[in-house]
C-alpha positions, 0 to 999 in steps of 0.5 A: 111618171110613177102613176103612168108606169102603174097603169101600164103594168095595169095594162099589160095584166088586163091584156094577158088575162084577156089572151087568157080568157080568149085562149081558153073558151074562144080559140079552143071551141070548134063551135062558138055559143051563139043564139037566136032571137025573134025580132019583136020578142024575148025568146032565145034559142042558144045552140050548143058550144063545143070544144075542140076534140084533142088527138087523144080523145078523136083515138079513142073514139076511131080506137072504140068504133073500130072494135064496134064494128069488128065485134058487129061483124063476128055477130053477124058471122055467128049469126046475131044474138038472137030475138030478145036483143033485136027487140031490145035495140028497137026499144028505148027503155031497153037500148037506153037512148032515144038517139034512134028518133034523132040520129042516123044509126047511133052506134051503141052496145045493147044494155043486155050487152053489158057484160064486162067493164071494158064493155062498160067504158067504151059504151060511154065513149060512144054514147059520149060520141052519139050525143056530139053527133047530135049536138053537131046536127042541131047546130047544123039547123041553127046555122041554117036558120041564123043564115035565113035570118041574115037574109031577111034582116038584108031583105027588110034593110033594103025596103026600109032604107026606100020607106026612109026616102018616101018619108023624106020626100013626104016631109014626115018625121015617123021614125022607122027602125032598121031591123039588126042582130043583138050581141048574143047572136053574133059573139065575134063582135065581143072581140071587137072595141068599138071608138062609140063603146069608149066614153073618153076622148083619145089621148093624143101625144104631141107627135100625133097631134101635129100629124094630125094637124098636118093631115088636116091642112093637107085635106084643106089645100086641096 
């Protein structure tokens, strides 16, 4: 009775450490880590996992943007701040980001803009914002791309189920493998046991033992 109370509470603390882990990197990402792979090769291409924004952090943001686009309104007003900041904003070693080539219009201050430290700490809000969006655009293309590749494992899948038969009806023993994702390209799975991942056999109690039992007599009658 002792050992089985131990392994119990063994149990129990396994089962709260895993709500844990999974409450802290699964439930609270808004985009799981995930990659891709070739099908004949070791390449892999990881796309970037991000959290969840809390309500305080998405207030700043929209709180920073706002005055961004209010002050970018009073410039435009006063008419602009002249030439040297237009040449700067098209430079990447003056505006200091290459976000320009790979973002559609990346809302940040001019570095000769700088001026003050309140200025200074909404510059990293919304750099901090640019690069989500272009982590957020990059996932987009890998999703794109994930989706193909699902496609096409189906397309091969298809044919390679009738290549199978053809061999059979050949009486061949070639061996043809069916094309399918790793793990790491399908990080749900982690979450999921599988009875072939078990090396024991399942212990049965009495009670489930003769239900089975019955439940197998039962399929024998009919």
């Amino acid at each position: 009775w002792y050992q089985r109370r131990v392994r119990e509470l063994e149990n129990l603390a396994m089962l709260f450490l895993k709500e844990l882990i999974k409450k802290e990197c699964w439930d609270a990402m808004e985009v799981k880590g995930k990659s891709l792979t070739l099908f004949v090769g070791d390449l892999e291409v990881s796309n970037f996992p991000l959290c969840k924004q809390t309500e305080e952090q998405i207030a700043e943001v929209e709180r920073v943007l706002g005055q961004f686009s209010h002050e970018q309104l009073v410039d435009s007003e006063l008419g602009g701040g002249g030439g040297d900041e237009d040449e700067a904003g098209a430079s990447a070693s003056l505006y200091g980001s290459h976000s320009l080539k790979y973002c559609k219009d990346p809302v940040q201050h001019s570095q000769f803009q700088l001026h003050t430290n309140q200025r200074k700490r909404d510059q990293i809000v919304l750099i901090q914002n640019t690069i989500r969006k272009l982590k957020n655009t990059f996932n987009k293309e890998f999703d794109d791309v994930h989706a193909s590749k699902r496609q096409e494992i189906l397309r091969v899948s298809e044919r390679t189920e009738r290549v199978k038969q053809i061999l059979v009806d050949l009486k061949s023993d070639e061996k043809v493998s069916i094309p399918s994702f790793k793990s790491i390209e399908m990080p749900e799975t982690f979450l999921v046991v599988e009875d072939s991942e078990i090396p024991f056999e399942k212990y049965l109690s009495p009670e489930e033992l003769a239900a089975e039992l019955e439940k197998e007599r039962w399929w024998n009658r009919i």
